[in-house]
C-alpha positions as CSV (number, residue, x, y, z in Angstrom):
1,X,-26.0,-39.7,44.1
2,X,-23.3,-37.3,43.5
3,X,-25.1,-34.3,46.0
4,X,-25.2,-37.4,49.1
5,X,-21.6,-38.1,48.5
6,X,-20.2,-34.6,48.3
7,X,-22.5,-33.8,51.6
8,X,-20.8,-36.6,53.6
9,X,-17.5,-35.7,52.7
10,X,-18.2,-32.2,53.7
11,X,-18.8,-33.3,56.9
12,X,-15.8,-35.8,57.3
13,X,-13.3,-33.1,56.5
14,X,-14.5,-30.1,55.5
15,X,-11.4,-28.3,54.0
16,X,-10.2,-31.2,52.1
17,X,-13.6,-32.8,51.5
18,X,-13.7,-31.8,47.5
19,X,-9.5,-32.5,46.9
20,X,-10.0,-35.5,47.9
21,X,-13.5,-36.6,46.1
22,X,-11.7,-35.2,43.2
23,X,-8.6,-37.1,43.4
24,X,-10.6,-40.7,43.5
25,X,-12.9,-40.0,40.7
26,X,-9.4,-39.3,38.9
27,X,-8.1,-42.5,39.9
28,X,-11.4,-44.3,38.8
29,X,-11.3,-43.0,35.7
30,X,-7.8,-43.9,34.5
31,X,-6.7,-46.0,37.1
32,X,-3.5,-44.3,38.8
33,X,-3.2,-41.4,40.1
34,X,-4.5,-38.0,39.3
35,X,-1.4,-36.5,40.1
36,X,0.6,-38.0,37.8
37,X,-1.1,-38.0,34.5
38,X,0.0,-35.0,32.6
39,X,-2.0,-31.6,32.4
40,X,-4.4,-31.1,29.3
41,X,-3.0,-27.4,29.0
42,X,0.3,-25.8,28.4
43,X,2.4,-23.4,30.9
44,X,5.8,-21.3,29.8
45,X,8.6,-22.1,31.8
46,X,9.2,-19.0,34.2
47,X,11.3,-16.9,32.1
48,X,11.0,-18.3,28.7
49,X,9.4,-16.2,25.8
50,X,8.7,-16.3,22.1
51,X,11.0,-16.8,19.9
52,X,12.4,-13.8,17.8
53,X,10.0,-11.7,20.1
54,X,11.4,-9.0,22.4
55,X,8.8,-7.7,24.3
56,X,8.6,-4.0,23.8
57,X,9.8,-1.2,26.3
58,X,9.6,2.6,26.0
59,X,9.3,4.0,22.7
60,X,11.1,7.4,24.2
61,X,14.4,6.9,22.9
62,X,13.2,6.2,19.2
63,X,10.9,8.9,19.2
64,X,13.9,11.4,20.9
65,X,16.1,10.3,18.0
66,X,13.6,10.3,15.3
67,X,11.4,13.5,15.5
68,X,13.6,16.5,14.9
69,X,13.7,15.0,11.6
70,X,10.0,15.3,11.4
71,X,8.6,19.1,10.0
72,X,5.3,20.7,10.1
73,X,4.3,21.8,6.3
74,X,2.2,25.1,6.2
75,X,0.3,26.6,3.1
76,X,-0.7,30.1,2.4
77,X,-2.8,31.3,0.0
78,X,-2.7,34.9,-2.5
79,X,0.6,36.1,0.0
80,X,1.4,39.2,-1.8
81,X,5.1,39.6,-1.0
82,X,6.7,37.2,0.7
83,X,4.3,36.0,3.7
84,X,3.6,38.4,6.4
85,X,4.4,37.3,9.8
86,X,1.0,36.7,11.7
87,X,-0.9,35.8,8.4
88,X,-3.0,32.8,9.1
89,X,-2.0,29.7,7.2
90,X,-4.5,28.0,4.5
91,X,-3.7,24.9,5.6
92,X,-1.3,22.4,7.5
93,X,0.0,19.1,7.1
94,X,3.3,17.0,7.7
95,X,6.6,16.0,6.1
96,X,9.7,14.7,7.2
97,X,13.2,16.0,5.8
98,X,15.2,13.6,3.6
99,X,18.9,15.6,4.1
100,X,20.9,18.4,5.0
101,X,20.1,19.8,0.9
102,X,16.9,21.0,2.4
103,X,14.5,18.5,0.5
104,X,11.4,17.2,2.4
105,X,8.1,15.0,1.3
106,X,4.9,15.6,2.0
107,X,1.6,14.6,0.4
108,X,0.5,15.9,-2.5
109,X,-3.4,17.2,-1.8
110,X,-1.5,19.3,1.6
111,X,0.7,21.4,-0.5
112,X,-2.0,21.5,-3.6
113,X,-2.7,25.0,-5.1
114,X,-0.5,26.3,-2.5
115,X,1.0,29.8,-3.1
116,X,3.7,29.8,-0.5
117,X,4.9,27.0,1.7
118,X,7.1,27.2,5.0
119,X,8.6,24.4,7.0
120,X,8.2,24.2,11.0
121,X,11.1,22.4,12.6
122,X,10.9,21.1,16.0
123,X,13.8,22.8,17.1
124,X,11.6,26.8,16.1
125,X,13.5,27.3,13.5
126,X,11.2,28.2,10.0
127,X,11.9,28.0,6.6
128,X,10.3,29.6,3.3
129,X,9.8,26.1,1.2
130,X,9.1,25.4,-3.0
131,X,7.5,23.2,-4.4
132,X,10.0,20.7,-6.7
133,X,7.4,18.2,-8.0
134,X,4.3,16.4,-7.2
135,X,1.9,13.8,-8.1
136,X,-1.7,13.3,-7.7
137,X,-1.5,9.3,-8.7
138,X,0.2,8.5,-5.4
139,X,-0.4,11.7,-3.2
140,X,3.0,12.4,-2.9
141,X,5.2,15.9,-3.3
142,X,8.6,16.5,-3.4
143,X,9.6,20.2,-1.4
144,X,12.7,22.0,-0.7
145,X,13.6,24.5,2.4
146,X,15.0,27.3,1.4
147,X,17.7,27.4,4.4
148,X,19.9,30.3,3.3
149,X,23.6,28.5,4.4
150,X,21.7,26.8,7.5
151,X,23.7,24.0,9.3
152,X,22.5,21.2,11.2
153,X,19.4,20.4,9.8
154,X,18.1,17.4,11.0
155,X,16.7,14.3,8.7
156,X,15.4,11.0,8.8
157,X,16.2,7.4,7.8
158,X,14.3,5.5,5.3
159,X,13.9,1.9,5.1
160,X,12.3,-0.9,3.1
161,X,8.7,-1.0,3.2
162,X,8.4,-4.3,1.3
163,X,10.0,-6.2,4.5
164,X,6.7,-5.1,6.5
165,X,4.6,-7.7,7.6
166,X,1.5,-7.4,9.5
167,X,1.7,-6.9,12.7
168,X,5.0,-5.1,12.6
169,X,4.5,-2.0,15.4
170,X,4.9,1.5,14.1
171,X,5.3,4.9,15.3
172,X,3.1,7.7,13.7
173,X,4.6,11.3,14.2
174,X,2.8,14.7,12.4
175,X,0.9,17.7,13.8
176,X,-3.0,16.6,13.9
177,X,-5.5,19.4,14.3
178,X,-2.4,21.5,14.1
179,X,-1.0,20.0,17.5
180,X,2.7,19.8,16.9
181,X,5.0,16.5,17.1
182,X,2.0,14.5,18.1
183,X,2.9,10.5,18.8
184,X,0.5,7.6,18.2
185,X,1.7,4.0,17.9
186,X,0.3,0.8,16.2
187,X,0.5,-2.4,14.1
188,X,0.7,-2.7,10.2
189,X,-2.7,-4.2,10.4
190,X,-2.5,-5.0,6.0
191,X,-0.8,-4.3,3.2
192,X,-1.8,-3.7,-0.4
193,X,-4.9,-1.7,0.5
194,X,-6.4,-0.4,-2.7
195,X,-8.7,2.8,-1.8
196,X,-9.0,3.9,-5.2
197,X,-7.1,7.4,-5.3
198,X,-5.3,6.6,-8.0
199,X,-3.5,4.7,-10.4
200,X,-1.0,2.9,-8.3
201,X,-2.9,2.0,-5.3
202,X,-1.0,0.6,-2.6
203,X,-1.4,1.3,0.7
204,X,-0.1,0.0,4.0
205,X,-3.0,0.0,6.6
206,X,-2.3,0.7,10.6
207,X,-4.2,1.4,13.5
208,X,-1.4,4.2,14.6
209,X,-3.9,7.0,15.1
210,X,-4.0,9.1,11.7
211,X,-6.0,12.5,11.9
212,X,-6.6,15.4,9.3
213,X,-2.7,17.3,10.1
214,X,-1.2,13.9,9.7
215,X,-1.3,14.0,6.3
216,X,2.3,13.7,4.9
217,X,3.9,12.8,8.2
218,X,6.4,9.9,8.4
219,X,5.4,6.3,10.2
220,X,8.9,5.0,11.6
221,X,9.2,0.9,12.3
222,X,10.8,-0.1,15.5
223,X,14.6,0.6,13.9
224,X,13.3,4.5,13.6
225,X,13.5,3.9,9.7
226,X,10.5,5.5,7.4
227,X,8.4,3.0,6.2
228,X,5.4,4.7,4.9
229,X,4.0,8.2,4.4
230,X,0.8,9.1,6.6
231,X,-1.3,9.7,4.1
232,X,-5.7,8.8,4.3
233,X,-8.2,8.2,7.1
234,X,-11.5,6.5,7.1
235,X,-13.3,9.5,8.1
236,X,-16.7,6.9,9.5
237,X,-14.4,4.4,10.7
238,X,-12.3,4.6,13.9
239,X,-8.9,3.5,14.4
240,X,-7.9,2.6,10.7
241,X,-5.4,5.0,9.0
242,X,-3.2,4.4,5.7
243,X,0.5,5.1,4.5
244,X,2.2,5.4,1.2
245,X,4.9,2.4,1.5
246,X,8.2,4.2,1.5
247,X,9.7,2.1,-1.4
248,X,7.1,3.9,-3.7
249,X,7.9,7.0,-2.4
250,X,12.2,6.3,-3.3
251,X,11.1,5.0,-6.5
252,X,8.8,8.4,-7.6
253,X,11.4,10.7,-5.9
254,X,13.8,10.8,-9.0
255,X,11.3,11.3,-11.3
256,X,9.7,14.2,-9.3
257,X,13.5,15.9,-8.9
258,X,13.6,15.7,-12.7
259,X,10.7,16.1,-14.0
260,X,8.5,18.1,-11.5
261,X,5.6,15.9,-12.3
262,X,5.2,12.1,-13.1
263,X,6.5,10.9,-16.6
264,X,5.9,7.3,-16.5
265,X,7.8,4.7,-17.9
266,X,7.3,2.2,-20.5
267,X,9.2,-1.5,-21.2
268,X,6.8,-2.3,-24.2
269,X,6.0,-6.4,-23.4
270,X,2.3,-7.7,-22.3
271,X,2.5,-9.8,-19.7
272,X,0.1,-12.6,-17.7
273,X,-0.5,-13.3,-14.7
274,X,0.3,-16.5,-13.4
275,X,0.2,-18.7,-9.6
276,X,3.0,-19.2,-8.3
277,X,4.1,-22.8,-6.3
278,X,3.7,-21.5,-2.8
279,X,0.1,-20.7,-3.5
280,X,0.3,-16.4,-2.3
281,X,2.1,-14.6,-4.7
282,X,2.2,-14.7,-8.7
283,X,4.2,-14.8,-11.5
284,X,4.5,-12.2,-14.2
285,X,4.9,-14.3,-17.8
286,X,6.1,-12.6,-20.6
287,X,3.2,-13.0,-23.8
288,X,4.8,-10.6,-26.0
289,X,7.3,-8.1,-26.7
290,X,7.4,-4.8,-29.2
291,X,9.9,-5.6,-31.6
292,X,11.4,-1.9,-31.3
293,X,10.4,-1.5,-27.4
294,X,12.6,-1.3,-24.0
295,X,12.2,-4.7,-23.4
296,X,13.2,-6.2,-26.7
297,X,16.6,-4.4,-26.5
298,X,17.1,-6.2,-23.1
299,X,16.8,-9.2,-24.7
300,X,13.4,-10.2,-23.1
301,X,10.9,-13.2,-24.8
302,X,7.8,-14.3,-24.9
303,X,7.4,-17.2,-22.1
304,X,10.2,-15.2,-20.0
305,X,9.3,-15.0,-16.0
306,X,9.6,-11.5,-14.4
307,X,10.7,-12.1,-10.5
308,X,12.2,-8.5,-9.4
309,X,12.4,-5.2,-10.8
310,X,16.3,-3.4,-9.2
311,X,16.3,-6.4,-7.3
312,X,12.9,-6.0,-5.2
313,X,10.5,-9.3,-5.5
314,X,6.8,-8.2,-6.6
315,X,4.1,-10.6,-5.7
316,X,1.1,-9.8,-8.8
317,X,0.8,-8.1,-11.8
318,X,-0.2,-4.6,-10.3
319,X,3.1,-4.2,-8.0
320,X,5.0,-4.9,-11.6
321,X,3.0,-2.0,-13.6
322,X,3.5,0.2,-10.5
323,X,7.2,-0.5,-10.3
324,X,7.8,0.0,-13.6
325,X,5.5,2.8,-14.5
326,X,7.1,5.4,-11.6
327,X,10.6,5.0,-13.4
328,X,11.1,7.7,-15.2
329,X,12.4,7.5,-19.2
330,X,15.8,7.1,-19.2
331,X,16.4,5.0,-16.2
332,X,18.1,1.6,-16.3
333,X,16.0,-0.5,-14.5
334,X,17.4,-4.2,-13.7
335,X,15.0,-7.4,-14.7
336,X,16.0,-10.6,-12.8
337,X,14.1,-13.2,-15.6
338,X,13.8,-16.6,-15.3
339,X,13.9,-19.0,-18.5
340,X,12.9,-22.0,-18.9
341,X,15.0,-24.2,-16.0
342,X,17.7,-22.2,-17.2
343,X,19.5,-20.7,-14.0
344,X,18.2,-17.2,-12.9
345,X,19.1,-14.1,-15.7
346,X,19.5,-10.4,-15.0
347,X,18.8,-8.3,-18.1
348,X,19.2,-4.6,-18.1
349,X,16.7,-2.5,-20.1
350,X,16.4,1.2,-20.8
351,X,12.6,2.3,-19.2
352,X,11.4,4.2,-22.6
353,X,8.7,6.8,-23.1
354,X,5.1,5.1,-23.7
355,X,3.6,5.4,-27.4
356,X,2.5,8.9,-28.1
357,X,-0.9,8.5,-29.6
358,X,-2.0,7.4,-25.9
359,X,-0.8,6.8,-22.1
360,X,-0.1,3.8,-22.0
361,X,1.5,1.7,-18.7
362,X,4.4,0.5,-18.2
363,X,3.6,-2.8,-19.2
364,X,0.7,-3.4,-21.4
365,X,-1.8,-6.2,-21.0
366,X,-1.9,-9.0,-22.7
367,X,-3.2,-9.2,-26.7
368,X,-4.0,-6.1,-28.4
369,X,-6.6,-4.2,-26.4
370,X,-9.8,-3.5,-28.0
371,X,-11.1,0.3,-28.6
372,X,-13.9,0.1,-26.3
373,X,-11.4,-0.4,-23.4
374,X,-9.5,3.2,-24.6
375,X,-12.8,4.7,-24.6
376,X,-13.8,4.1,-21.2
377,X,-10.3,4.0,-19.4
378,X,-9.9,0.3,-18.1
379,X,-8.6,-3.1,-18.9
380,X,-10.1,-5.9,-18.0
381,X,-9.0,-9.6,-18.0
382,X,-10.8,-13.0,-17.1
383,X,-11.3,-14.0,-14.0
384,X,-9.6,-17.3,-13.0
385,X,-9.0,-18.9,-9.2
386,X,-5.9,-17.3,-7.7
387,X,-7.3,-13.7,-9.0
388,X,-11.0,-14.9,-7.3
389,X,-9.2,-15.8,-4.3
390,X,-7.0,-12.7,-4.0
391,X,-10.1,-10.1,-4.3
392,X,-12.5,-12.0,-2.6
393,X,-14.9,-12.4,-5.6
394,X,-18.2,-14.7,-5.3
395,X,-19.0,-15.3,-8.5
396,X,-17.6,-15.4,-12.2
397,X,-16.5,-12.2,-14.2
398,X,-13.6,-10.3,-15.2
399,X,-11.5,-8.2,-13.4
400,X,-10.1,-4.7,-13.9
401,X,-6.5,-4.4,-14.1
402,X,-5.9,-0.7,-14.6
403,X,-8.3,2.4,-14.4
404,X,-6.9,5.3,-16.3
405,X,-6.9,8.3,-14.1
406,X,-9.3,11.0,-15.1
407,X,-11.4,8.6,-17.8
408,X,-15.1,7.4,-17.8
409,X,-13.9,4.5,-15.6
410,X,-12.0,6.4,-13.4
411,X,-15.0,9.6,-12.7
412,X,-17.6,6.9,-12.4
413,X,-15.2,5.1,-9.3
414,X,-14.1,2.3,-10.7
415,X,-10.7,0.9,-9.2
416,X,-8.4,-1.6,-10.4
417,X,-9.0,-4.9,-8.7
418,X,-13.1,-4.2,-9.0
419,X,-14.7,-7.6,-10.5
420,X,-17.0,-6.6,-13.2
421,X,-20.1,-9.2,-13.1
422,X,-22.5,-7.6,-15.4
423,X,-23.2,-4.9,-17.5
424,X,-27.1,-3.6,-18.3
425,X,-28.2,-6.7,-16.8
426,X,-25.8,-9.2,-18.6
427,X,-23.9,-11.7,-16.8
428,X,-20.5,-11.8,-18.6
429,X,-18.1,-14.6,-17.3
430,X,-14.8,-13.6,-19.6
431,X,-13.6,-10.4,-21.0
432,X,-14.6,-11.7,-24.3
433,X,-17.8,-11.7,-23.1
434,X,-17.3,-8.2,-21.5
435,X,-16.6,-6.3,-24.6
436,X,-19.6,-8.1,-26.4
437,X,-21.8,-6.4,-23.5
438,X,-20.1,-3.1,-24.0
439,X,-19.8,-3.1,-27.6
440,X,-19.1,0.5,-29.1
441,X,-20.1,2.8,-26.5
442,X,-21.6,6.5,-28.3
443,X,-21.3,9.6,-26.9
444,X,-24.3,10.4,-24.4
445,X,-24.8,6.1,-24.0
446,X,-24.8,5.2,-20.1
447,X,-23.7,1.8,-19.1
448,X,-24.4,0.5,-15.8
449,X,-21.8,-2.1,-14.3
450,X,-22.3,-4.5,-11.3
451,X,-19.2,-5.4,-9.6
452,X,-17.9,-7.1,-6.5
453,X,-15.1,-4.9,-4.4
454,X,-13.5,-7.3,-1.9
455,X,-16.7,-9.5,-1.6
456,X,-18.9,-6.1,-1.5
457,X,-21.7,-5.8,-4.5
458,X,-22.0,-2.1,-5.5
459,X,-23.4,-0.4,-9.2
460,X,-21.6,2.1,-11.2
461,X,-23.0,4.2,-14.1
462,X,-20.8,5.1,-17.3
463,X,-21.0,7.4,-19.8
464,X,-24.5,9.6,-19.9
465,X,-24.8,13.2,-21.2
């Protein structure tokens, strides 16, 4: 019937011959009039817009103001004397200067067996550079221009990279493919990345456009502070790119000025992890604490709750241990503890050297660790619901919690947050069960572990001649 009705209309009236077929099957189907019932869909009022959202404009002005501060890092190799104008450089890479003392960061694999260094500012102006200290653990290098009495030397701003949420926009400045003072813009698009390059993964993700030259460049937020440290591209992938978060970077800084290298701090406690009530971040509960350590002298005790290290929350058990651990011995470092429903506490503790008979971290895990876990370079834990849901793990096993860099664990690619599900064919479903599969490993013995790495089944081998 509906093709008869729509014909006749169409040849009453024409123009209006639809509107108004429309209008009465409205008014049949609710009884009034079509017009006045309300839309099913939602329009903006003209002019209105989002809440705490400015839309943005031109990024000129930020990337005017910021980029002077912003240095191209060059590396020579076997110079001789000094560095001869004209010689080609070894490599190149990016940096950003942190004051008018001359002192600039960069990553650590761009300025890595590097004879000579010079800094490129945007203004022409070049610098013969040093190296003051570096760290392979988190890729980042500490270097200083040798300006001879120059004035005027430009710097950046850094700012807090634990405010950064996800979809935050950020500018990406550095010299890719050796073009100088190169701008790409994105989002955070994660945080917490673990790529397994070291110890202390912890890497902001963005789709800002990150190319070999990058490395070591700054990425600004919209205020034009530093918020990360160009630092790794997916070379298959397109469009992802990664940053050291700028807090580590402030927090390894004095221990590279004072040490040239990493000495890593110790507290001497074990420590669980715990849920927290809102359901995404964790608590770090005090299990024990070395009678003669740091952390007993601060007053610390067992059944104590970690919130923030100098202040800073942390949100799992990792960002603790990494906090800690880039501290250098010797530093005061500030624990805000809760205990009991006692009102919040701030103890004070002394960051001390770890044991001497082995690296240790900063914060040990909990119960005495095995010798099975010295020998091949990780620490495991069980497995329970939050730690499933935070790495994305399918099934039951334990998870690692720390890969020592440069041990078995470490060589054959394991990374801390890896979920261990068997080993030589054995399911294990605790870390109890996990050193009963591993046992005493021998020298020449190969162990062959399958894991999960955020959701992703993989096989390692460990051990073997």
């Amino acid at each position: 019937m509906l093709l008869p009705v729509l014909l006749v209309l169409a040849t009453l009236d024409p123009q209006h011959a639809l509107e108004d077929w429309a209008r009465a099957r409205g008014r049949a189907f609710d009884g009034g009039d079509v017009t006045a019932r309300p839309p099913i869909w939602r329009e903006r009022a003209p002019g209105a817009s989002l809440r705490d959202f400015t839309p943005p404009g031109s990024l000129a002005p930020l990337i005017r103001t910021v980029s002077p501060g912003v240095v191209n890092v060059v590396t020579y190799q076997n110079p001789g004397d000094g560095i001869p104008a004209g010689r080609v450089p070894a490599a190149m890479g990016s940096g950003f200067l942190l004051g008018p003392e001359g002192y600039a960061v960069t990553n650590h694999h761009v300025v890595k067996g590097a004879e000579a260094l010079q800094i490129r500012l945007s203004d022409g102006r070049v610098f013969d550079a040093q190296l003051v200290g570096s760290d392979p653990g988190t890729d980042v290098a500490l270097i200083r221009a040798q300006t001879k009495g120059a004035r005027d030397l430009p710097s950046v701003m850094l700012g807090d990279s634990d405010t950064l949420e996800v979809g935050d926009w950020v500018v990406a400045i550095g010299n890719p493919f050796g073009l100088e003072r190169s701008v790409a813009h994105g989002l955070i698009s994660a945080k917490e990345r673990v790529l397994g390059v070291g110890a202390f993964d912890d890497f902001l993700q963005t789709d800002a456009l990150i190319n070999p030259g990058n490395s070591g460049g700054p990425l600004f937020n919209m205020r034009g502070e530093v918020v990360g440290m160009a630092t790794a591209v997916v070379t298959h992938a397109q469009g992802i790119g990664f940053a050291v978060p700028i807090n580590m970077v402030k927090d390894l800084l004095p221990n590279l000025l004072d040490n040239g290298h990493l000495e890593r701090g110790w507290l001497g406690l074990t420590v669980a992890e715990q849920p927290s009530g809102d359901g995404r971040s964790h608590l770090a509960v005090v299990q024990d604490v070395f009678p003669s350590g740091p952390a007993a002298a601060a007053g610390l005790r067992p059944g104590d709750r970690i919130t923030h290290v100098n202040g800073r929350p942390f949100d799992s058990y990792l960002a603790l241990l990494r906090r800690v651990s880039l501290l250098a011995p010797g530093t005061l470092v500030r624990l805000s503890v809760q205990r009991g429903q006692a009102p919040p506490r701030e103890l004070v503790a002394r960051v001390g050297e770890p044991p001497a008979q082995r690296p240790a971290p900063a914060i040990d895990t909990p119960a005495v660790e095995p010798p099975h876990e010295d020998v091949l370079g990780l620490t495991v834990a069980d497995l329970d619901a939050a730690a499933a849901q935070r790495l994305r793990a399918h099934g039951p096993g334990v998870w690692v919690q720390a890969v020592e860099p440069g041990g078995p664990a470490a060589r054959a690619g394991l990374r801390a947050g890896d979920v261990v599900v068997e080993v030589d064919g054995r399911r294990v479903t605790s870390a109890e069960d996990f050193r009963a599969a591993v046992g005493q490993p021998g020298e020449g013995r190969k162990l062959t572990l399958r894991l999960e790495r955020r959701g992703q089944a993989r096989s390692v081998v460990l051990g073997g001649a």
